[in-house]
N, C-alpha and C positions, 0 to 999 in steps of 0.2 A: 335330878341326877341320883343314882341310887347307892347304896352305901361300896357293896362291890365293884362297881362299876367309877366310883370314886378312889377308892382304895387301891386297884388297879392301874388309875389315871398317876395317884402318885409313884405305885413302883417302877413302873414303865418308863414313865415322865419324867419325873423327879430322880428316878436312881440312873438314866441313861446321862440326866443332865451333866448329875456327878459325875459319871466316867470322862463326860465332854471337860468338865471343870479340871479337875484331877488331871488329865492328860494336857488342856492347855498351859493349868499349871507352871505343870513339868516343862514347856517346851517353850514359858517365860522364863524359865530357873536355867536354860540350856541358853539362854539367847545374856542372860547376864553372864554365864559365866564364858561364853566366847567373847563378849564387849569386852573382861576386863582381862584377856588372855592373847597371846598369840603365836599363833604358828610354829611348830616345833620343827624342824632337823630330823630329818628319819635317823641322821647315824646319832642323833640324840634317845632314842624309840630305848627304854631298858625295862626287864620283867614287872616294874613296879610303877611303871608309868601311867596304868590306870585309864581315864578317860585323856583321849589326846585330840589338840587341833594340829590340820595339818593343811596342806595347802599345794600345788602343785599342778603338774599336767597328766589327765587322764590318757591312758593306753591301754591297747588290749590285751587280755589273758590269754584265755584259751579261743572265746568266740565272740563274736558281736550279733546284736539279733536287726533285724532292719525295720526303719520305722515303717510305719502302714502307709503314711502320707507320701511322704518322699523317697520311699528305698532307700533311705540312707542307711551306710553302718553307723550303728548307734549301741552305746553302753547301758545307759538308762534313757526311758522314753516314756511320757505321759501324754496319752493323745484324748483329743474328745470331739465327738460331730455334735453340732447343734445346732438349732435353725431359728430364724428371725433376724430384729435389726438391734437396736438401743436392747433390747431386755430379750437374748438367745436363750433358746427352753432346748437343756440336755439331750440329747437321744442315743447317748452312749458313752463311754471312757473305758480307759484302760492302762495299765502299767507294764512296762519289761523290763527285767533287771537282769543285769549281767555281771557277774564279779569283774572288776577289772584291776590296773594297777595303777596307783599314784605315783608318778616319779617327778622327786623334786634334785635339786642338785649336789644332793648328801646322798641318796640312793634311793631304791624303790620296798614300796608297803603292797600288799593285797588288799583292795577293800572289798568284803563283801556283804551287799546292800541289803541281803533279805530284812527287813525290820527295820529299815532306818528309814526316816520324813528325809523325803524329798523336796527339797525348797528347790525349784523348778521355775528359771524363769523360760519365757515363752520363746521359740525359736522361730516359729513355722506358723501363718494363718494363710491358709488357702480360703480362698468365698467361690463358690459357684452358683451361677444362677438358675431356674428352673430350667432356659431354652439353653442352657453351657453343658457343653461335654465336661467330666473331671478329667483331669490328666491321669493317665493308663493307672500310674499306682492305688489311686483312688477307685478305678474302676475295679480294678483286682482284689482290693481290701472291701467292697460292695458286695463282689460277687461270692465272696467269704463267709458274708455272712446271711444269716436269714433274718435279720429283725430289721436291714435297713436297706431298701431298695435304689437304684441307682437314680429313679427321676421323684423329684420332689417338687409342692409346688410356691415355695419358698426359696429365698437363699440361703444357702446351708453352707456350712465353715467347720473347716478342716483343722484344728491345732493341733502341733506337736511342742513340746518342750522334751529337751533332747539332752541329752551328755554324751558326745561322740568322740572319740579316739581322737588324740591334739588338742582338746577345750582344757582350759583350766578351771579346774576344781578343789572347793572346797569339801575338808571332812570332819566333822567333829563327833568322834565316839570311845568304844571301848576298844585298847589292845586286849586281844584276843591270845596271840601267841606273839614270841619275840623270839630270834635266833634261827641259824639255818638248820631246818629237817628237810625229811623227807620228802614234805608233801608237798613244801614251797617250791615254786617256780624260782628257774635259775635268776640270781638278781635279788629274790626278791631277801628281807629279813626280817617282816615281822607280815601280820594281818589284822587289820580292824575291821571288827563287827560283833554281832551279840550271840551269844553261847544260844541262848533259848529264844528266838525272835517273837512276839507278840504279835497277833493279828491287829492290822488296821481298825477293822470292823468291833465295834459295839455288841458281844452275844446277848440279847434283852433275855436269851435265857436264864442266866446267870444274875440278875439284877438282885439278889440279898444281900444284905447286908455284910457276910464275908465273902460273898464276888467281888463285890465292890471293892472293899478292902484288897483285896488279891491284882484287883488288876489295876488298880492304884498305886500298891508298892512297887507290882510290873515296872507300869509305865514309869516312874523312879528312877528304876534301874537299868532303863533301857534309853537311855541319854544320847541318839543317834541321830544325827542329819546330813546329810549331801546335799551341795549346793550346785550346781554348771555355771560356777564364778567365781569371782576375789571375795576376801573376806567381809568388804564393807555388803557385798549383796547376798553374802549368808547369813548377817547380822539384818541385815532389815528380811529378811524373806521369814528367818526363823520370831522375829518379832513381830512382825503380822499376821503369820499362820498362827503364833500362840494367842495372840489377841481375840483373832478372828471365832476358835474355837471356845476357849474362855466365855465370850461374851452368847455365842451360840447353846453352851450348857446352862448359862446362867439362864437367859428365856426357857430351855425345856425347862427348867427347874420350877421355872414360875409358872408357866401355864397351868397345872394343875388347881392353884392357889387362884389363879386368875376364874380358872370354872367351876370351882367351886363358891367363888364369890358373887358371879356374874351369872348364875342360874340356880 
């Protein structure tokens, strides 16, 4: 293995890992301090309240977008097709977010979700089989697209996780504003979410030394999560996604280490 070609493996490798490490972190350091916290009172919400859990039933804003799978109206929605049995291989996902509003029985919040982890549990698994028609929605979301055609010679599975207008949900982040303006919807009196939202996505462009740094303070300060549950299932949803990703930076980190040793 050559010396560039090493060198490489670890900035790539090694500095992707850290942002994996770095960000799950973060979203173990979110999941203790929802364990040792709980739910607040919107008419308790005041300018210096900072990062807030809250808890409630989700309603619509302005709009709902409809999942792919089932047309439903839906808030937030993560869907994904994939095919096989015991061990399904990807062939696509996708996100929609919609701001919506939290009302609990003190009054109603804005949340809006750009940049916040969605702990997301599953709502929706359709399977179809090679000789099965999907059901029309399916067929409409097929013919949408160009990278996945409607006959397969597999079975192939449909999931949606969903947050839809009347679920109860959890939210743990930043007040953003507090007090009636302008701009809030009648009702509402305050809004969580983040001033500057941070991409999901890993830029390997950015992988020096102060990327790194940068999008590690980010992720710090960007203490966001929605759950489509009570608080015990945003407390395990957000403790396993931080685990899961932790442990996933810690392997990139190593593999470099690992082929460097082993060739």
């Amino acid at each position: 293995m050559g010396i560039l070609s090493t060198i490489s493996a670890f900035v790539v490798l090694g500095g992707g890992g850290l942002c994996f490490v770095a960000y799950g972190v973060n979203v173990l350091s979110t999941y203790l301090d929802m364990a040792r916290s709980d739910p607040v009172d919107v008419r308790q919400l005041t300018a210096d309240s900072g990062t807030v859990e809250l808890a409630g039933t989700a309603r619509k804003h302005d709009a709902a977008d409809r999942a792919p799978f089932t047309d439903t109206e839906t808030l937030l929605c993560e869907w994904r097709v994939s095919v096989g049995g015991t061990d399904p291989n990807t062939k696509g996902s996708g996100t929609y977010r919609t701001p919506f509003v939290l009302e609990d029985d003190t009054g109603e919040v804005l949340v809006d979700p750009d940049g916040a982890t969605l702990q997301m549990e599953q709502t929706t698994e359709i399977g179809v089989d090679p000789d099965e028609s999907p059901p029309t929605p399916i067929v409409e979301f097929l013919e949408s697209t160009r990278w996945l055609s409607e006959d397969s010679p597999v079975r192939r599975w449909y999931r949606e996780s969903r947050l839809d207008p009347g679920d109860h949900v959890h939210v743990y982040g930043p007040l953003r504003d507090v007090g009636h303006t302008a701009d809030m919807p009648g009702g509402v009196t305050a809004v969580v979410g983040l001033e500057n939202p941070q991409p999901d996505e890993v830029d390997v462009t950015r992988l020096t030394l102060s990327g790194i740094k940068e999008r590690t303070r980010a992720d710090f300060e960007q203490s966001f999560s929605v759950t489509n549950g009570p608080e015990a299932t945003a407390t395990k949803q957000v403790r396993n996604g931080g685990l899961a990703i932790t442990i996933i930076g810690g392997l990139l980190m190593m593999l470099p280490v690992a082929m460097v040793l082993f060739t």
